[in-house]
FIKE-684314 format. One record per residue (C-alpha): residue in one letter; x, y, z. Coordinates in steps of 0.5 Angstrom, whole numbers, plus 500, padded with zeros to 3 digits. Layout:
N
<node rest="a" c1="X" c2="Y" c3="Z"/>
...
This chain:
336
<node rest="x" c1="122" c2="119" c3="107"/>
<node rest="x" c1="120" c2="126" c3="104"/>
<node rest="x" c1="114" c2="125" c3="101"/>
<node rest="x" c1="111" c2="128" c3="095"/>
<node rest="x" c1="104" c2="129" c3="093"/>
<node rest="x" c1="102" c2="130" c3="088"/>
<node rest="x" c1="094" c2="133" c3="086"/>
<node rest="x" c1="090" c2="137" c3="081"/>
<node rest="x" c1="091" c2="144" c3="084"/>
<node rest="x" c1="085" c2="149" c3="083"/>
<node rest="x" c1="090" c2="154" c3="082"/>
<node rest="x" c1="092" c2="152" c3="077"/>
<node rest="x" c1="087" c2="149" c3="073"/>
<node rest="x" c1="084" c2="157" c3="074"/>
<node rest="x" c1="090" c2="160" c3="071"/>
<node rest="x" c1="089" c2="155" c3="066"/>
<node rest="x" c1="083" c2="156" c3="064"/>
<node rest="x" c1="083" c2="163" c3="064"/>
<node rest="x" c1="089" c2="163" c3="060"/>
<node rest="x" c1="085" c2="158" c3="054"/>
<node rest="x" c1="080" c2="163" c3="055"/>
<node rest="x" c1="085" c2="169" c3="053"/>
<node rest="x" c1="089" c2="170" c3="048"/>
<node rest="x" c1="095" c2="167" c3="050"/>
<node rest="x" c1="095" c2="162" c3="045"/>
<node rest="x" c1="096" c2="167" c3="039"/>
<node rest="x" c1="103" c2="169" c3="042"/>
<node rest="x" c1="105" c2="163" c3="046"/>
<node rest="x" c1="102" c2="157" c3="042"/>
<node rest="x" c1="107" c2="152" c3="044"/>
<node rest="x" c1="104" c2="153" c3="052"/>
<node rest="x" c1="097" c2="152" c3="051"/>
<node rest="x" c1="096" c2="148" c3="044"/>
<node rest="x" c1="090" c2="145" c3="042"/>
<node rest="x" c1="090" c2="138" c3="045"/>
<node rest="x" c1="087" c2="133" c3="041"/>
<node rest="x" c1="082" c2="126" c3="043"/>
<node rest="x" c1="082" c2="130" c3="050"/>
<node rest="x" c1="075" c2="130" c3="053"/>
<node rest="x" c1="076" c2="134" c3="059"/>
<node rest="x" c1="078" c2="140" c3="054"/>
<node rest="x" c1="072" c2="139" c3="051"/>
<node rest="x" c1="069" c2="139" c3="058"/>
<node rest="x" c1="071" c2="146" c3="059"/>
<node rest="x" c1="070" c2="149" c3="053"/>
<node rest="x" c1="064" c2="147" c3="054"/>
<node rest="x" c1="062" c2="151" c3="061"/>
<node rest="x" c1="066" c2="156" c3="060"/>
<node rest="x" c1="067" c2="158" c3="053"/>
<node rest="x" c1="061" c2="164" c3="054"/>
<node rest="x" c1="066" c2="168" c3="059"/>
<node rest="x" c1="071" c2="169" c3="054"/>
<node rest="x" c1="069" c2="178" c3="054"/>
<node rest="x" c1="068" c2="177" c3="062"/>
<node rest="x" c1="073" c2="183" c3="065"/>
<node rest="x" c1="078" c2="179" c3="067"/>
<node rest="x" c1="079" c2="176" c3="061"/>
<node rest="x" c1="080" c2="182" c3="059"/>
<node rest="x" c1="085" c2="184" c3="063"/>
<node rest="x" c1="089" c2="178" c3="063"/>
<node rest="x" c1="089" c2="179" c3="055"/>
<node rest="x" c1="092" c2="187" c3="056"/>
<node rest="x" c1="097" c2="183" c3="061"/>
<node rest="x" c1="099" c2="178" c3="055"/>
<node rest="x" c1="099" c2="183" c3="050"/>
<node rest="x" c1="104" c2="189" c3="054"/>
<node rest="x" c1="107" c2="184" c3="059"/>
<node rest="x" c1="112" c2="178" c3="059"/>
<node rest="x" c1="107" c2="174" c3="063"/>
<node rest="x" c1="109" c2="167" c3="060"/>
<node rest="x" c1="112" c2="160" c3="062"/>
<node rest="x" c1="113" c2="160" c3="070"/>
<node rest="x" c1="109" c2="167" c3="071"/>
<node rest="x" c1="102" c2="165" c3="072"/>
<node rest="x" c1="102" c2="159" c3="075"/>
<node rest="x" c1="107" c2="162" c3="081"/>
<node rest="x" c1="102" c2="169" c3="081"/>
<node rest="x" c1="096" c2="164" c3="082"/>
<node rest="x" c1="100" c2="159" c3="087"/>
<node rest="x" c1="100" c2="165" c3="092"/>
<node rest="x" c1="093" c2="165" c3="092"/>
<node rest="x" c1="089" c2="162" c3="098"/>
<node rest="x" c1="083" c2="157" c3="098"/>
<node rest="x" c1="079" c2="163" c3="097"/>
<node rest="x" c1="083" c2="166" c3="092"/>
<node rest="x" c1="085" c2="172" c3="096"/>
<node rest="x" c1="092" c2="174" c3="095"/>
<node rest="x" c1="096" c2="177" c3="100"/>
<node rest="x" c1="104" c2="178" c3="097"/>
<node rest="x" c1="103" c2="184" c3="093"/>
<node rest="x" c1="110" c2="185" c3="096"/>
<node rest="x" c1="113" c2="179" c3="094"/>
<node rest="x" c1="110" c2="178" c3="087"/>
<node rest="x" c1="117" c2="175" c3="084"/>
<node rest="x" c1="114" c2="178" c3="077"/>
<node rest="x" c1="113" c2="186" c3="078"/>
<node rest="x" c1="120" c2="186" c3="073"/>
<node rest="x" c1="117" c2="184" c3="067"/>
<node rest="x" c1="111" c2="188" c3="068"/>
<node rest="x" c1="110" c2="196" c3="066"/>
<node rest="x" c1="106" c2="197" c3="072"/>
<node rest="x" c1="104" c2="192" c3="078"/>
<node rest="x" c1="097" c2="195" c3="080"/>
<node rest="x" c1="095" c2="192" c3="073"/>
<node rest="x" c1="096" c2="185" c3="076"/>
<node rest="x" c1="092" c2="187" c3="083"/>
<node rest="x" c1="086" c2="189" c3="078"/>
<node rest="x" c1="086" c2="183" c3="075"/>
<node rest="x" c1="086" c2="179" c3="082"/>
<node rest="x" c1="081" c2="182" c3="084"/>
<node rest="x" c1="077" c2="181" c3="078"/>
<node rest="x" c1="080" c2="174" c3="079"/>
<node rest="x" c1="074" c2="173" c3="085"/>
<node rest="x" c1="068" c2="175" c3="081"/>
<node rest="x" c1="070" c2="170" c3="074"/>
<node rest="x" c1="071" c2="164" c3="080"/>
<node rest="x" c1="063" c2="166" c3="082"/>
<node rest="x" c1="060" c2="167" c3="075"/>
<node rest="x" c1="063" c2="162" c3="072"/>
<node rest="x" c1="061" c2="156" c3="077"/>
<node rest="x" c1="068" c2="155" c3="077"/>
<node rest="x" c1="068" c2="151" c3="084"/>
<node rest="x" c1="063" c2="146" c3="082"/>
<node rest="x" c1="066" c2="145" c3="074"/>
<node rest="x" c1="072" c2="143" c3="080"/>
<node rest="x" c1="068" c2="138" c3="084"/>
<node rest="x" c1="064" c2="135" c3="078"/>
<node rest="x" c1="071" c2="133" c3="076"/>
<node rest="x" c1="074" c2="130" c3="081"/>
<node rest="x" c1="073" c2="123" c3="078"/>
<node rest="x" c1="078" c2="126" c3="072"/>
<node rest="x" c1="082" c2="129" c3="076"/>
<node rest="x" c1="083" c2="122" c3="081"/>
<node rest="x" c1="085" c2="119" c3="074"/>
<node rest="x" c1="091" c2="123" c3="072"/>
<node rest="x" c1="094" c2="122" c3="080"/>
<node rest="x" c1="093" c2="115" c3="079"/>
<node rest="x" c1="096" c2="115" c3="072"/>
<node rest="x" c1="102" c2="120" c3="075"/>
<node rest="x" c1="103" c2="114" c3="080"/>
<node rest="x" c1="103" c2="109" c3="076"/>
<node rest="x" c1="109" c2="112" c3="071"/>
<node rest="x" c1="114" c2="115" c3="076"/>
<node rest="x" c1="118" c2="113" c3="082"/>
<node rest="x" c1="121" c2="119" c3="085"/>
<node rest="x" c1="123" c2="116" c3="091"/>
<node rest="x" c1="130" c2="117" c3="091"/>
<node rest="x" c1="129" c2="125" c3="088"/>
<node rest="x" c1="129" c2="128" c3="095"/>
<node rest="x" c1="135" c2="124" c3="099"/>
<node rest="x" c1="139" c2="127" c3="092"/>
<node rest="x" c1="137" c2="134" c3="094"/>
<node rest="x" c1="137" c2="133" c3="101"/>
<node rest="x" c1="145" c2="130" c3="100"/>
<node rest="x" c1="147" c2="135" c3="095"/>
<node rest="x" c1="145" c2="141" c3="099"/>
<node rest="x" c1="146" c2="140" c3="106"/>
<node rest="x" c1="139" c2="140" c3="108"/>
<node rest="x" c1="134" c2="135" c3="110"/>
<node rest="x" c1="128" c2="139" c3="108"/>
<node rest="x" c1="124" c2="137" c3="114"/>
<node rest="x" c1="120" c2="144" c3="114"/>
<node rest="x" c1="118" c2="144" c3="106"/>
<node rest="x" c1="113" c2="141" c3="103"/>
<node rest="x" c1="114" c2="139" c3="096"/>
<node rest="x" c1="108" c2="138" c3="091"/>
<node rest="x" c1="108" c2="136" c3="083"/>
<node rest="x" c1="101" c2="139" c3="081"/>
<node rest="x" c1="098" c2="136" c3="074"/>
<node rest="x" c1="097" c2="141" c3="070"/>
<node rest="x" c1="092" c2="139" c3="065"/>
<node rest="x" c1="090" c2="144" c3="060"/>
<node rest="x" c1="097" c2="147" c3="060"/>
<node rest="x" c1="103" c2="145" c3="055"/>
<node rest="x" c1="110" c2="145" c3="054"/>
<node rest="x" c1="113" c2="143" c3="060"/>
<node rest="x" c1="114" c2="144" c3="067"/>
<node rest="x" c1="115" c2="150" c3="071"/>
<node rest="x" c1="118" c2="151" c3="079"/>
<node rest="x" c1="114" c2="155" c3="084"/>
<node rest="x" c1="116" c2="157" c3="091"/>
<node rest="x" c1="111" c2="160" c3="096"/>
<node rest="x" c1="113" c2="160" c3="103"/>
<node rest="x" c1="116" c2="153" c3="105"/>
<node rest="x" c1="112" c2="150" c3="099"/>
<node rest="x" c1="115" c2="148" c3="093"/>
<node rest="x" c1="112" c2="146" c3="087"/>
<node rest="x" c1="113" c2="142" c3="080"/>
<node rest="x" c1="107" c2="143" c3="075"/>
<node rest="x" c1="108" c2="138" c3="071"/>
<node rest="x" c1="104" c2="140" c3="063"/>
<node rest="x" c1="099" c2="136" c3="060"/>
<node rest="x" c1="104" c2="130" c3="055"/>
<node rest="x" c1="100" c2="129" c3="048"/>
<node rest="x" c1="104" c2="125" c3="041"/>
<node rest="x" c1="107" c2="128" c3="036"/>
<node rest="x" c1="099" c2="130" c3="033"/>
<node rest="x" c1="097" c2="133" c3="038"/>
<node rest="x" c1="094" c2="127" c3="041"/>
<node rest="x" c1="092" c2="128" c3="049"/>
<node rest="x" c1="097" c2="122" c3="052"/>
<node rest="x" c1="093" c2="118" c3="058"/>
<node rest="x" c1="101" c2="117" c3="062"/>
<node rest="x" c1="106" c2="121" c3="064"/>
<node rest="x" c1="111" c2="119" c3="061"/>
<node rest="x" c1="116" c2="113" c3="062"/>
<node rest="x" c1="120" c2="112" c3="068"/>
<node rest="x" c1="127" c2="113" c3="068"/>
<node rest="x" c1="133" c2="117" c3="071"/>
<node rest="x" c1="132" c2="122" c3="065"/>
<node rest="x" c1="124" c2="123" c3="067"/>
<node rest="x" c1="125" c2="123" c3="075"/>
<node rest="x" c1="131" c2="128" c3="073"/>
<node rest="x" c1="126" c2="133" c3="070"/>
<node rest="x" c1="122" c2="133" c3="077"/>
<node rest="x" c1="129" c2="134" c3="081"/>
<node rest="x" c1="130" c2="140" c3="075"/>
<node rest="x" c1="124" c2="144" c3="078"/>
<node rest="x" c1="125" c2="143" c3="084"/>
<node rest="x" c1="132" c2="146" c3="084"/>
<node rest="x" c1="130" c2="152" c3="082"/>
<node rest="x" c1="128" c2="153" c3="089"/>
<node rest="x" c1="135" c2="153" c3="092"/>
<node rest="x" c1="139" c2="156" c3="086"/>
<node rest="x" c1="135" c2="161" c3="083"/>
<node rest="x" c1="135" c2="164" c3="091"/>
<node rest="x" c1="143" c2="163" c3="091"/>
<node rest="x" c1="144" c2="167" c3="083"/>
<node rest="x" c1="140" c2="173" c3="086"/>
<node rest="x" c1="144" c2="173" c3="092"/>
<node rest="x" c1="151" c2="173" c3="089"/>
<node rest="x" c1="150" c2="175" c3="081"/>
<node rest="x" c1="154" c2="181" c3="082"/>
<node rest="x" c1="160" c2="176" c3="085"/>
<node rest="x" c1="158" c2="171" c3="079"/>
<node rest="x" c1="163" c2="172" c3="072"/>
<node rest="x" c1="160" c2="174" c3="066"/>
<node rest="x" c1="159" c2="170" c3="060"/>
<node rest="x" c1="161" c2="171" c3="053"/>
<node rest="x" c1="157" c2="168" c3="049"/>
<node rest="x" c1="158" c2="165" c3="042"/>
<node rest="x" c1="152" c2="169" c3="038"/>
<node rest="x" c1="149" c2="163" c3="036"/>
<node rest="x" c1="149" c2="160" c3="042"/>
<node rest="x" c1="146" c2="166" c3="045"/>
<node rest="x" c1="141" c2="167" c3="039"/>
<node rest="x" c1="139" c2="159" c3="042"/>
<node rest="x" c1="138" c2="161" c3="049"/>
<node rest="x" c1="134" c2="167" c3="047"/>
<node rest="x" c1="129" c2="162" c3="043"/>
<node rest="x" c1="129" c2="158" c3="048"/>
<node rest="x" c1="126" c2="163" c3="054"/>
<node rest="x" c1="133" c2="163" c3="057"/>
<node rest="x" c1="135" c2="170" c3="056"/>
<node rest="x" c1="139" c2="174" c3="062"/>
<node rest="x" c1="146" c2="172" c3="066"/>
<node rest="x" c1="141" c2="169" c3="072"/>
<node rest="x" c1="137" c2="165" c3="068"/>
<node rest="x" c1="143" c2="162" c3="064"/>
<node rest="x" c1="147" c2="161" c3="071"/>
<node rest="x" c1="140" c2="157" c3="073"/>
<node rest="x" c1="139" c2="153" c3="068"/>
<node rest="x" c1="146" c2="151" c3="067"/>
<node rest="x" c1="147" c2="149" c3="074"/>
<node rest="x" c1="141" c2="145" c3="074"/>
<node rest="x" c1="141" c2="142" c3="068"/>
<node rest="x" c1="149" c2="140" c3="071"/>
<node rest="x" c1="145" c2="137" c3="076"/>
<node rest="x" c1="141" c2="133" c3="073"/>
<node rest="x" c1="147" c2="131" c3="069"/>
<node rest="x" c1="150" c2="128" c3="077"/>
<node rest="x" c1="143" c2="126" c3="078"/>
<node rest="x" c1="141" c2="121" c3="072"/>
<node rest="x" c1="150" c2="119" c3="072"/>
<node rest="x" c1="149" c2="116" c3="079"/>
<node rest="x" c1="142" c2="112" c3="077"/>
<node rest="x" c1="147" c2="108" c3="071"/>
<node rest="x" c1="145" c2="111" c3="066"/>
<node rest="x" c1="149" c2="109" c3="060"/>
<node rest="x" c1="153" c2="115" c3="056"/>
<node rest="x" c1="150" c2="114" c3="050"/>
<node rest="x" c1="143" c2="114" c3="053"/>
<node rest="x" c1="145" c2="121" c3="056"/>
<node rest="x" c1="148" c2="123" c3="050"/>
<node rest="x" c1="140" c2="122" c3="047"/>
<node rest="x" c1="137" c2="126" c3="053"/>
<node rest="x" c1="142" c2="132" c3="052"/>
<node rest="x" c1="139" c2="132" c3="044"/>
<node rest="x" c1="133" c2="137" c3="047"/>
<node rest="x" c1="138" c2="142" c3="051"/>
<node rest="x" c1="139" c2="147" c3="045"/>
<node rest="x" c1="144" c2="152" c3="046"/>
<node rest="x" c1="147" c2="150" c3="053"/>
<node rest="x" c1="155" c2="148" c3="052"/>
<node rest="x" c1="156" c2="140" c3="054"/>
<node rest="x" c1="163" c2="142" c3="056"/>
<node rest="x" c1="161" c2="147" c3="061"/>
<node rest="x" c1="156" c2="143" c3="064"/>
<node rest="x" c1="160" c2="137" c3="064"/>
<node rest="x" c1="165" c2="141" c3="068"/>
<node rest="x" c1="159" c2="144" c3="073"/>
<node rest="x" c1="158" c2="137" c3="074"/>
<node rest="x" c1="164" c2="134" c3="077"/>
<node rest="x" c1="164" c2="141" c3="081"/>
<node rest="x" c1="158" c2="139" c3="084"/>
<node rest="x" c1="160" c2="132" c3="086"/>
<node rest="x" c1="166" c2="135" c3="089"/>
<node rest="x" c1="160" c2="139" c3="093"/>
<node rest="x" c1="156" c2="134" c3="094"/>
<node rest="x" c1="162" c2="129" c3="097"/>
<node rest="x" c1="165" c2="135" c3="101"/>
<node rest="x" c1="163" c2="135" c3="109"/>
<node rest="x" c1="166" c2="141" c3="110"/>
<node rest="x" c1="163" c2="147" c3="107"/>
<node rest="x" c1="156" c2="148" c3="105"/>
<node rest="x" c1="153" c2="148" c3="098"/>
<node rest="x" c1="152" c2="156" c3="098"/>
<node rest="x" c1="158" c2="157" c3="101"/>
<node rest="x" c1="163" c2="153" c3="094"/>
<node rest="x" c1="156" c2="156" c3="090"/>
<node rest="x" c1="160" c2="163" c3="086"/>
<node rest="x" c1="166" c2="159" c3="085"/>
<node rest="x" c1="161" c2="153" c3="082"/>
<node rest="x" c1="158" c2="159" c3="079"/>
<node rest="x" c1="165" c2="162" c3="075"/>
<node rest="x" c1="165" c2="155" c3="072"/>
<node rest="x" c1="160" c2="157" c3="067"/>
<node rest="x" c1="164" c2="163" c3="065"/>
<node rest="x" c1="172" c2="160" c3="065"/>
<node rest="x" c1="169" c2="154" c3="061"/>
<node rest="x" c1="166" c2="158" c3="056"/>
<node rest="x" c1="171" c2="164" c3="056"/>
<node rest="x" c1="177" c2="159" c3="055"/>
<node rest="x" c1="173" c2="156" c3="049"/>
<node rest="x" c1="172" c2="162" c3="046"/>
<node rest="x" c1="178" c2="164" c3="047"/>
């Protein structure tokens, strides 16, 4: 069986120190809000609060400020770090669309090495390696996502021998999960959980269809976000309510490709969270916090998919514009 591992990626708690160093809170507050009762923040406001004017910081915060450089953008960029954190896909950083200019983001990654060494941020890492190993162990403890893998492998036709799935914790990051892929890595970095106070949670959540769902979501993204792009100009467009897509803007869903995405997946998730016997009503609760997405196109994306799923005889990507045409024929004829 496929395993996924699951760590504390330096990368990522760079990028999320970096980030609580800017001023990324002051524009995406929800991504990196102040966690209560958290001793490992308290840690790192203490060792790096002295670098917030180093030039690196500096220069991420003209990146905040002039770029739509949010939600999954840094922690992709950082994930095509190497060990040394080197970077080596100036051609294929996927972000260059959302930003003026690329070379500000090569000036930044230069000056990424040297706040690594001022800062001592490699023995900030090791010395928290005991909080680090807790979180994994918390992870494991609460989430049971074995049948996540055999799922994906099934529905796409592929038995993902040459991919390496990874669920990095994110532990100074909020508001969710964000996908990265990078060569044949995939990822799911999973945000820090807190209450309703702002209360750093010890778990990580509660394991259920609808929890191991959100990992399976994340992981999608690697194989349908590829495919929209491939195909987008074959794929119908949506005419969409002005609510609805007032909605999905508020929720950083803007553009026919993200909504093609997310619709799919969320459809996905759909199939997924059915087949483990949830109830109706237990999916009618997950559906609450799905601002803006239509349950009639999903539910018909759904049932397409099953189809897929069960049909031996053509792939995944070769039924996908005609799954992806759901979206727009559903939607039209209800607003019709």
């Amino acid at each position: 069986m496929k395993e996924i591992k699951v760590m504390v990626d330096k990368r990522v708690e760079l990028i999320g120190i970096m980030l609580r160093l800017a001023n990324y809170s002051d524009k995406f507050p929800h991504l990196v809000y102040n966690l209560q009762n958290y001793p490992y923040l308290e840690n790192v406001v203490k060792w790096f609060d002295g670098f917030k004017n180093h030039k690196a910081i500096q220069t991420l915060n003209k990146i905040i400020d002039e770029c739509n450089f949010s939600y999954d953008a840094p922690v992709t960029l950082f994930l095509q770090l190497d060990e040394n954190y080197n970077f080596h896909g100036e051609n294929d950083y996927p972000f260059v669309g959302r930003l003026k200019k690329a070379s500000i983001i090569l000036e930044f990654l230069k000056q990424v090495k040297d706040f690594v060494k001022v800062s001592n941020f490699e023995k900030f890492f090791a010395e928290n390696q005991e909080s680090y190993q807790k979180e994994i162990q918390s992870f494991t403890q609460c989430q049971d996502l074995t049948k996540v893998i055999p799922f994906m492998e099934q529905l796409f036709k592929t038995d993902f021998k040459d991919k390496v799935f990874q669920i990095n914790l994110a532990l100074l990051l909020t508001g969710g999960g964000f996908a990265a892929w990078v060569d044949k890595s995939v990822f799911c970095t999973d945000c820090k959980h807190s209450d309703r106070e702002g209360n750093a949670l010890s778990n990580w959540g509660k394991d259920s269809p609808r929890g191991q769902s959100h990992y399976l979501h994340e992981f999608c993204h690697s194989m349908i976000n590829p495919l929209t792009e491939k195909y987008c100009d074959a794929i119908k467009d949506i005419n969409f309510s002005q609510e609805d897509k007032e909605k999905l803007i508020r929720s950083a869903y803007g553009g026919k490709s993200c909504v093609i995405n997310e619709y799919i997946i969320r459809a996905i998730q759909v199939v997924y969270i059915r087949e483990q016997g949830v109830s109706p009503e237990e999916l009618m609760e997950w559906w609450e916090d799905k601002v803006g997405f239509n349950k009639n196109v999903v539910n018909k994306l759904a049932e397409r998919i099953v189809a897929i799923k069960k049909n031996k005889d053509s792939t995944f990507e070769e039924q996908y514009v005609e799954l992806a045409n759901t979206i727009a024929e559903t939607y039209n004829q209800q607003e019709a």
